[in-house]
C-alpha positions in Angstrom: 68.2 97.3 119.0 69.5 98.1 115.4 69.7 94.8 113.6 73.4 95.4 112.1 74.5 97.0 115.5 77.7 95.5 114.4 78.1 97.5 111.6 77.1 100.9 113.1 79.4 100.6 116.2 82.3 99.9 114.0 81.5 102.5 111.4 81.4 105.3 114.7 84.6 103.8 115.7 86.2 104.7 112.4 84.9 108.1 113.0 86.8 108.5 115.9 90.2 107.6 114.5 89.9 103.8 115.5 91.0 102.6 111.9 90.7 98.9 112.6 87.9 97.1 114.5 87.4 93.7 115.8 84.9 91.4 118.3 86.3 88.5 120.2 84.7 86.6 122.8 85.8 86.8 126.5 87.0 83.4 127.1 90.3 82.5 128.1 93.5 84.1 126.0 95.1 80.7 124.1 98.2 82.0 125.2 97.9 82.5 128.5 100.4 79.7 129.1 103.1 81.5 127.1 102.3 84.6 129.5 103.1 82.1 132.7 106.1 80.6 131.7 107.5 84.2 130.7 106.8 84.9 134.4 108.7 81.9 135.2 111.5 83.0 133.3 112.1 86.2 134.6 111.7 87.7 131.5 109.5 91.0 133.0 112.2 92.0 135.1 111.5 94.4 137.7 107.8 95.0 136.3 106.3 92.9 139.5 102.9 94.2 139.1 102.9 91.4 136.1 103.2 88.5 138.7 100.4 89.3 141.4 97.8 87.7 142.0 95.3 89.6 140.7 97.0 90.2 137.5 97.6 87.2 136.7 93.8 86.3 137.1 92.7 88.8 135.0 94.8 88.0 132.3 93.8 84.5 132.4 89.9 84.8 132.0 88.8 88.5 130.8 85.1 87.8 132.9 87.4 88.5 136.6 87.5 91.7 135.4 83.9 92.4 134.2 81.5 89.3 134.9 78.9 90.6 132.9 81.2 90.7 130.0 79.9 89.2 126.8 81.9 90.8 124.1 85.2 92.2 123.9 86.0 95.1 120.9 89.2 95.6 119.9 90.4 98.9 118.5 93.3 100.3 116.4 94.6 103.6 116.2 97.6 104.4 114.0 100.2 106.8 114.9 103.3 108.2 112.4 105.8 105.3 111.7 109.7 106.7 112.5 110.2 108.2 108.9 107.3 110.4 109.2 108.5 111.4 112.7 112.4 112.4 111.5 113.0 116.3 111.8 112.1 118.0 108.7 115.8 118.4 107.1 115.8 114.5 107.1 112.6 113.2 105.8 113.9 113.5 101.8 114.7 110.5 100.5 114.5 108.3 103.3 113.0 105.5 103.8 113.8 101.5 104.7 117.2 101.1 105.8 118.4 104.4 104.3 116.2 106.0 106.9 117.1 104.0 109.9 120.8 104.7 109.1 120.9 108.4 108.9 118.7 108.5 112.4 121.2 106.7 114.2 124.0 108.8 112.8 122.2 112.2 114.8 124.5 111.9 117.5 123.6 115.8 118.8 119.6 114.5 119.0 118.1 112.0 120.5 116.1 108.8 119.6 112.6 108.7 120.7 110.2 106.1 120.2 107.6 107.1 117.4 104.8 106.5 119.4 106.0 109.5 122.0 106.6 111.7 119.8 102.9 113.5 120.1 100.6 113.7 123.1 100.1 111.0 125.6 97.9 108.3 123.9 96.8 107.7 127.7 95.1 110.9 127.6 93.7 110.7 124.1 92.0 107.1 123.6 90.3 106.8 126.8 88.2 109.8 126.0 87.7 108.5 122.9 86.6 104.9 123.9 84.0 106.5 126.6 82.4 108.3 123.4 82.0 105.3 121.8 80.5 103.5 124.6 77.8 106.5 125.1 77.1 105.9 121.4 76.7 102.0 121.8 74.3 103.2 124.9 72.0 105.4 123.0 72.2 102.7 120.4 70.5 100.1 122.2 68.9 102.3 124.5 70.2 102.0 128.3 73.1 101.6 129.7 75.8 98.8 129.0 78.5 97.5 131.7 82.0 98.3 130.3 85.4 98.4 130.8 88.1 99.8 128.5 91.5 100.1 128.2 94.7 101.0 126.3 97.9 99.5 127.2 96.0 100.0 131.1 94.6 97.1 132.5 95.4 93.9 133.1 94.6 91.9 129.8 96.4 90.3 127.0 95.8 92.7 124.2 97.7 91.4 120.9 96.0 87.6 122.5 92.7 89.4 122.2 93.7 91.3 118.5 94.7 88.2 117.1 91.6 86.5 118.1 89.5 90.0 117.1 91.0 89.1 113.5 93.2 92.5 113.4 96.4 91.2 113.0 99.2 88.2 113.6 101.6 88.5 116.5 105.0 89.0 114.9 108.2 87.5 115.6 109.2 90.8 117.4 106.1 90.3 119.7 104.2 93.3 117.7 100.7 93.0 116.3 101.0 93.1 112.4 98.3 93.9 110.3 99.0 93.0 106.5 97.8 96.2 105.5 98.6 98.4 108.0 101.7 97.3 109.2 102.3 97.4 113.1 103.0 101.6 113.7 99.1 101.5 115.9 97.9 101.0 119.7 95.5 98.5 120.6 92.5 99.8 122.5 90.0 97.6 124.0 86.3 97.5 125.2 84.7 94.9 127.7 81.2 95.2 127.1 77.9 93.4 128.5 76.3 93.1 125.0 76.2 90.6 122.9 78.5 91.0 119.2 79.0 88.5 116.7 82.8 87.6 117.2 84.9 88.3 113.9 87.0 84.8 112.7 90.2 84.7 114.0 93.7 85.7 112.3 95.2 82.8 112.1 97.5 82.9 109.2 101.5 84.2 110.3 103.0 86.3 107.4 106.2 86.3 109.5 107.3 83.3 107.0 110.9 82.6 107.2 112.0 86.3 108.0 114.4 87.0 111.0 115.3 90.8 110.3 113.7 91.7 113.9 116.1 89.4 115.6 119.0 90.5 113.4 118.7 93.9 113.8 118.0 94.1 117.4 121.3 95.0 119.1 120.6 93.4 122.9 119.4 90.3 121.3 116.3 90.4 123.4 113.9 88.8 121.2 113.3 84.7 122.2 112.4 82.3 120.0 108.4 81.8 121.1 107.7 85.5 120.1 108.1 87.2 123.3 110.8 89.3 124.8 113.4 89.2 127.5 112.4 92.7 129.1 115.5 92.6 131.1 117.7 93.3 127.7 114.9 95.4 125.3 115.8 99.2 124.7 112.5 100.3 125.6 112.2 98.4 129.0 116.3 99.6 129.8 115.3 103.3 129.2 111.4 103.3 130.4 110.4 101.0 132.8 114.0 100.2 134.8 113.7 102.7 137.3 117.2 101.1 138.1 120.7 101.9 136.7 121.1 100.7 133.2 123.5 97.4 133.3 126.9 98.6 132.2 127.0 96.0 129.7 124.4 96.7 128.2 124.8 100.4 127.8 127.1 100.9 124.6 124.1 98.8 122.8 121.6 101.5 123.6 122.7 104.2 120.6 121.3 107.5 120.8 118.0 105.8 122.2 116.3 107.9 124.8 113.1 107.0 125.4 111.9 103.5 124.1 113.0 102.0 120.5 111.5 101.5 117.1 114.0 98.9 115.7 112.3 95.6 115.2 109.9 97.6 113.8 111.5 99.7 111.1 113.0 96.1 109.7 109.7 94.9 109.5 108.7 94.7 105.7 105.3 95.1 106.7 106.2 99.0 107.7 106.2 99.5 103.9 102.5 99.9 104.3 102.0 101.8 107.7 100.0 104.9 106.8 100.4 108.0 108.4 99.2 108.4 112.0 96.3 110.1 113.8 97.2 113.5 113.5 96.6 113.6 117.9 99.9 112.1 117.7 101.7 114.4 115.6 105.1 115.7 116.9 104.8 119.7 117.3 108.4 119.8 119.2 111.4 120.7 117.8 114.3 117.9 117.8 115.9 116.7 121.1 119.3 118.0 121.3 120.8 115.8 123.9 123.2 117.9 125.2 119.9 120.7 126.2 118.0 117.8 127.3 120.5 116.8 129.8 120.5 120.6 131.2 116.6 119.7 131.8 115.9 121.1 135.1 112.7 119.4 137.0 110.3 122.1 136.5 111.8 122.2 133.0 111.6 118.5 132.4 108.2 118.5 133.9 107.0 121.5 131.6 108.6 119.7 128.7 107.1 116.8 129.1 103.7 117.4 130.8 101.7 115.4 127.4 103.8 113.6 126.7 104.2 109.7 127.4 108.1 110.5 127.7 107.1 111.9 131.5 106.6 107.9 132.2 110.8 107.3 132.7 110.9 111.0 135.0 113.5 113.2 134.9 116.2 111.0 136.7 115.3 108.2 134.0 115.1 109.7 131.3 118.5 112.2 132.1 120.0 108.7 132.6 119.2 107.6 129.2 120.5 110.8 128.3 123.8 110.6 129.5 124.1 106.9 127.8 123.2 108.2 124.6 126.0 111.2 124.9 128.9 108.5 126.2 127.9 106.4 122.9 128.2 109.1 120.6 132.3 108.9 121.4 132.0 112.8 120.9 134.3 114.7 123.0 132.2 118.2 122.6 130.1 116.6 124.8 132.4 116.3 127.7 131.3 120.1 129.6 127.4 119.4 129.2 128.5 115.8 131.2 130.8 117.2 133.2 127.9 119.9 134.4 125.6 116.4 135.4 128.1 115.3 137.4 126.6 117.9 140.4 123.0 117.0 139.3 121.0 115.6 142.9 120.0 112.7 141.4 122.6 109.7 142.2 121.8 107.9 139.6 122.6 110.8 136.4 125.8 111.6 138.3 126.8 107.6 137.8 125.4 107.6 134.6 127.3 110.9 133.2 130.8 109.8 134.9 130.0 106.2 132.6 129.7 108.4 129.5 132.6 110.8 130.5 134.8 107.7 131.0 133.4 106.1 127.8 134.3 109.1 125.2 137.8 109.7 126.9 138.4 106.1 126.2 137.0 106.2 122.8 139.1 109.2 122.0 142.3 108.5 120.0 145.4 110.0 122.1 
């Protein structure tokens, strides 16, 4: 076995787009406590899988999920912050708040989260993780027990960053690396081979900033850096499979599939790079009033790489509809009008909400 193993499995993992690397150990997460009283709260909403059993043990002590487990490497993988993701027409000149501002001002497209703008990051990592694990393999010689996950399994993965020395976890709950910003996914690897742990990040560069919790419009982010679920964009409009609550609605902007806020505030984004060119956008700009048209072979063709097939059609039309009732436009009335025969319950209620909304918002 190669003396600075270390070293080589981390210089492979750069070669496969992982741009920042860490070890931790596979004891328990220090804030698994934070996890159960977030439970207690209520604060996952409808996401029940979070409170069984089984995931709750896992979470707790990463050796229920591999025994053997001796190590833990934790992966980063950078994908294009929202600037980089704006239409063409719209990247000049903007950037910061300049930049935020004119993308919530394209009322005829919507808002997707940057992360969805390319292919499915579920069906690029894995492949890339299982590389990396034949590599460690033929680096030691035989085989090596593993698990590995991205956003997957059930396991605390900023806990396990922070203690991998990647990053802090941010007063919006994001991981933050100072030199990288927060614009990545965390992959991990469980593996039965023993790697010196990297020190901890211990030091929060959050300071006295608040922008996150000033700029997010459902005031969802609590005060012990975690989120109530039950009010965050991206949970309302990807994992609710419910209708959106009508209060809550008018706060969602022209955000269709997850959000980007608390992160394009964060002065740490100065220094995201750009991201692994896998998660480049190649499709043209969503035009809300076509999406909304989006038949199910459509939306399913549309959609087939790309994480946005996670809400379905009915979700994600529903989001749709919200975002055409906030944009008080009253061109948008036939395209709504049209949805109210769509088979899905919930895009009929959904359309008659926005309908009702613009005519409201209309000056007679």
């Amino acid at each position: 076995m190669p003396q600075d193993l270390k070293q080589i499995i981390q210089g492979k993992a750069r070669q496969l787009g992982f741009i920042l690397t860490g070890v931790t150990l596979p004891t328990p997460p220090p804030h698994y406590s934070t996890y159960e009283n977030w439970l207690a709260q209520g604060h996952h909403g409808s996401m029940k899988y979070l409170e069984t059993e089984r995931s709750r043990a896992r979470r707790s002590n990463p050796r229920e999920i591999l025994p053997e487990c001796k190590s833990i490497l934790v992966l980063a993988t950078p994908y294009d912050p929202p600037t980089s993701a704006l239409p063409n027409e719209h990247r000049t000149d903007l950037s910061g708040a300049k930049a935020i501002a004119k993308a919530q001002t394209m009322w005829d497209e919507g808002r997707v989260a940057s992360y969805a703008h390319g292919a499915d990051y579920h069906d690029i990592l894995p492949a890339r993780m299982k590389e990396l694990v034949q590599f460690i393999e033929e680096q030691v010689g035989g085989p090596v027990k593993n698990r590995y996950y991205t956003d997957t399994g059930p396991i605390l993965e900023r806990d396990l960053a922070q203690r991998a020395g990647i990053g802090w976890i941010g007063k919006n709950t994001c991981l933050i690396n100072p030199k990288q910003g927060s614009y990545f996914f965390i992959s991990e690897i469980l593996l039965d081979l023993e790697l010196d742990p990297d020190p901890p990040f211990v030091t929060d560069h959050c300071g006295t900033c608040t922008r996150c919790i000033e700029a997010c419009p459902t005031d969802c982010i609590l005060p012990d850096r975690t989120l109530d679920a039950t009010r965050c964009i991206s949970y309302l409009t990807i994992e609710l499979k419910d209708d959106i609550p009508v209060d809550l609605r008018d706060k969602l902007g022209n955000w269709t599939f997850g959000c980007d806020i608390c992160q394009e505030v964060c002065p740490w984004n100065r220094f995201a790079p750009e991201g692994d060119t896998a998660f480049v956008s190649t499709r043209p700009p969503q035009m809300l009033t076509e999406e909304l048209s989006l038949t199910p072979q459509a939306f399913n063709q549309r959609f087939k790489s790309s994480p946005v097939k996670r809400a379905k059609r009915r979700g994600y039309l529903r989001n749709v509809a919200v975002a055409l009732g906030n944009s008080s436009d009253t061109h948008h009335l036939p395209v709504l009008k049209n949805a109210l025969k769509d088979d899905e319950p919930m895009i009929r209620e959904h359309a008659q909400w926005a309908i009702d909304k613009i005519t409201k918002d209309t000056p007679r």
